[in-house]
C-alpha positions in Angstrom: -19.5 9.4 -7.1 -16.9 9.9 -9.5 -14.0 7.8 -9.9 -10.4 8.6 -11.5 -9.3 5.1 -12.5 -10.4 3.7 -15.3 -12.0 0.2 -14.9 -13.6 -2.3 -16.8 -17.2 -1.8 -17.4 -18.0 -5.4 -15.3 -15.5 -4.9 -13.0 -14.7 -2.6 -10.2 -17.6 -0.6 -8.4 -17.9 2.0 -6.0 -18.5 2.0 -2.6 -21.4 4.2 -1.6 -20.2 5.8 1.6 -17.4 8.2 0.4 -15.9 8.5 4.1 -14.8 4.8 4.6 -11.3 4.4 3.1 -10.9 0.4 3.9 -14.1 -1.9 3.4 -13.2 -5.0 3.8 -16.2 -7.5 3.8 -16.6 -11.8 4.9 -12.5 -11.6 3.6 -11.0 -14.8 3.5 -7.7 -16.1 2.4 -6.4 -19.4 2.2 -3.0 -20.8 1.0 -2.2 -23.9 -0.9 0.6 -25.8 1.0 0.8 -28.5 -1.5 -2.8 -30.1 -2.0 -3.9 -28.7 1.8 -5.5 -25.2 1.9 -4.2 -23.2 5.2 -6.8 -20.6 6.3 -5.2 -17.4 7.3 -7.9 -15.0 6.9 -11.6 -16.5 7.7 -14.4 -13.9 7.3 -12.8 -11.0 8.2 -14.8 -7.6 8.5 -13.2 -3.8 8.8 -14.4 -0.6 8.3 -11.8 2.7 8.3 -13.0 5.8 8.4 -11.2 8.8 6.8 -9.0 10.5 9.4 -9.4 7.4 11.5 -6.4 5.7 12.8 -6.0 2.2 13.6 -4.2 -0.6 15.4 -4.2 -4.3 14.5 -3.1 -6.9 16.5 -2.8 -10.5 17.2 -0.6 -13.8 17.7 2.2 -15.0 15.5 0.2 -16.5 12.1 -3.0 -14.7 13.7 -3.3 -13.2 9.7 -2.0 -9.6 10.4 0.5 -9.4 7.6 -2.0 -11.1 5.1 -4.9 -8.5 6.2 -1.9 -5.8 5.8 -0.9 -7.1 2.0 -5.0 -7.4 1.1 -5.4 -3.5 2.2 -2.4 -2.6 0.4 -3.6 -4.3 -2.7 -0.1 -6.4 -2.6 -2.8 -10.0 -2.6 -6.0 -10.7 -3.1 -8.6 -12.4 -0.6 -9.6 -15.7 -2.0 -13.4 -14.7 -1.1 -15.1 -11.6 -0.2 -15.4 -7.5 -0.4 -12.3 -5.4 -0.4 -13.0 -1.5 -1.1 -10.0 1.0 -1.3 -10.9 4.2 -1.6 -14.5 3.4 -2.7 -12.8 1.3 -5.5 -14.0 -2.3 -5.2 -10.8 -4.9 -5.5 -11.4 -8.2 -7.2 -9.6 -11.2 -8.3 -9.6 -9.5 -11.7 -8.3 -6.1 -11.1 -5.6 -5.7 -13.2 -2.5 -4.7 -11.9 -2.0 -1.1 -13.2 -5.1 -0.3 -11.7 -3.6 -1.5 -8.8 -0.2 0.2 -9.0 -1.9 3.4 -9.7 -3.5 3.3 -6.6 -0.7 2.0 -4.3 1.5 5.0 -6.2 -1.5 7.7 -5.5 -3.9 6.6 -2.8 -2.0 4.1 -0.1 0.9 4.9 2.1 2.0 1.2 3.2 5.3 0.4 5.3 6.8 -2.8 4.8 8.3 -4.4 7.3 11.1 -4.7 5.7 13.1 -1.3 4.3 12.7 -2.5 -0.1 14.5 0.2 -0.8 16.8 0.4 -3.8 20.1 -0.7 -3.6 21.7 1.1 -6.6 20.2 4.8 -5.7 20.8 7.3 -2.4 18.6 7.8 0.2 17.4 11.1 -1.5 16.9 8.8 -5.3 14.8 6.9 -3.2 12.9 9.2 -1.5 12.1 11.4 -5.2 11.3 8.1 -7.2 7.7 7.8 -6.0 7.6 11.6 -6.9 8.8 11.0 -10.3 6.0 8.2 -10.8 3.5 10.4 -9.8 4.6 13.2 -12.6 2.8 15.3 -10.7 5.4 17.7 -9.9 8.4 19.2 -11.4 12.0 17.7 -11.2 13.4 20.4 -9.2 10.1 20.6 -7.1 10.7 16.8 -6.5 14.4 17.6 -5.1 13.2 20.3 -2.9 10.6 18.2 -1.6 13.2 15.1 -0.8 15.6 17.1 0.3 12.8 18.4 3.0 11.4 15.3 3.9 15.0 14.0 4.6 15.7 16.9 6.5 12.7 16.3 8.5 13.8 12.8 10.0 17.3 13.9 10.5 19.2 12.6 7.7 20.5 16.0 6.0 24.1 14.7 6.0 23.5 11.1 4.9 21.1 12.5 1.3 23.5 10.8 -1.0 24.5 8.0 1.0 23.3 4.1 -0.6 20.7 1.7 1.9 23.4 0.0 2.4 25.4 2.6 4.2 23.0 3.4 6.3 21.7 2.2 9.6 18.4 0.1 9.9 16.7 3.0 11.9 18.2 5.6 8.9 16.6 2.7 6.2 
């Protein structure tokens, strides 16, 4: 299987089934509070399919957002497998191999808006577009402008996140 990022020669390697999007394998994660470690992952195991869609659920500190920020490459498990794409995550990947998939592979939703205060909605919407550099500037603007369109937010393009509503954000 071939792979588009460019990894270390010990580092990263490559799942073999090509259809499972999210392997994650015995995960664990523990935080240091002080000098006490607090477990909030312990020996988790998922499988995603392509085309597969998925719910996770749980308690209050049940580990959800940490299994959500281990997927999205945002933190690393403190022991076990995590495969995006087919790419194996480690301790040691470095982070532009990390952006680069976050930027091209992973759609994630925070739960909070992190959108950027100093452009419009329609600057935030092209920016991931422009890191990409995949398409043309006007391209990028026509596609924006659609997507905006889309949700219902034609008239409020070049108004700042702070202008608009918390369902608009």
């Amino acid at each position: 299987m071939e792979n588009e990022y460019d990894t270390d020669e010990d580092s990263d390697e490559v799942a073999e089934n090509s259809n499972e999007v999210i392997k994650i394998v015995n995960v664990h994660k523990t935080y240091l509070l002080g000098i006490e470690g607090v477990p909030a992952l312990r020996g988790v195991n998922l499988t995603v399919h392509d085309g597969e869609f998925i719910s996770i659920l749980g308690t209050s500190g049940g580990g959800k957002t940490t299994l959500l920020n281990i997927i999205g490459t945002i933190d690393k498990p403190s022991k076990g497998d995590v495969y995006i794409c087919g790419l194996r995550i480690k301790f040691s990947t470095k982070d532009t191999l990390l952006a680069s998939i976050r930027l091209n592979k992973l759609g994630f939703v925070f739960q909070t808006f992190n959108l950027i205060g100093s452009l419009t909605a329609l600057e935030n919407v092209e920016l991931p577009m422009q890191l990409q550099g995949k398409l043309s500037r006007e391209e990028i603007r026509q596609r924006a402008r659609y997507l905006l369109k889309s949700v219902g937010l034609e008239t409020r393009m070049d108004h700042f996140p702070n202008m608009l509503s918390g369902g608009e954000q």
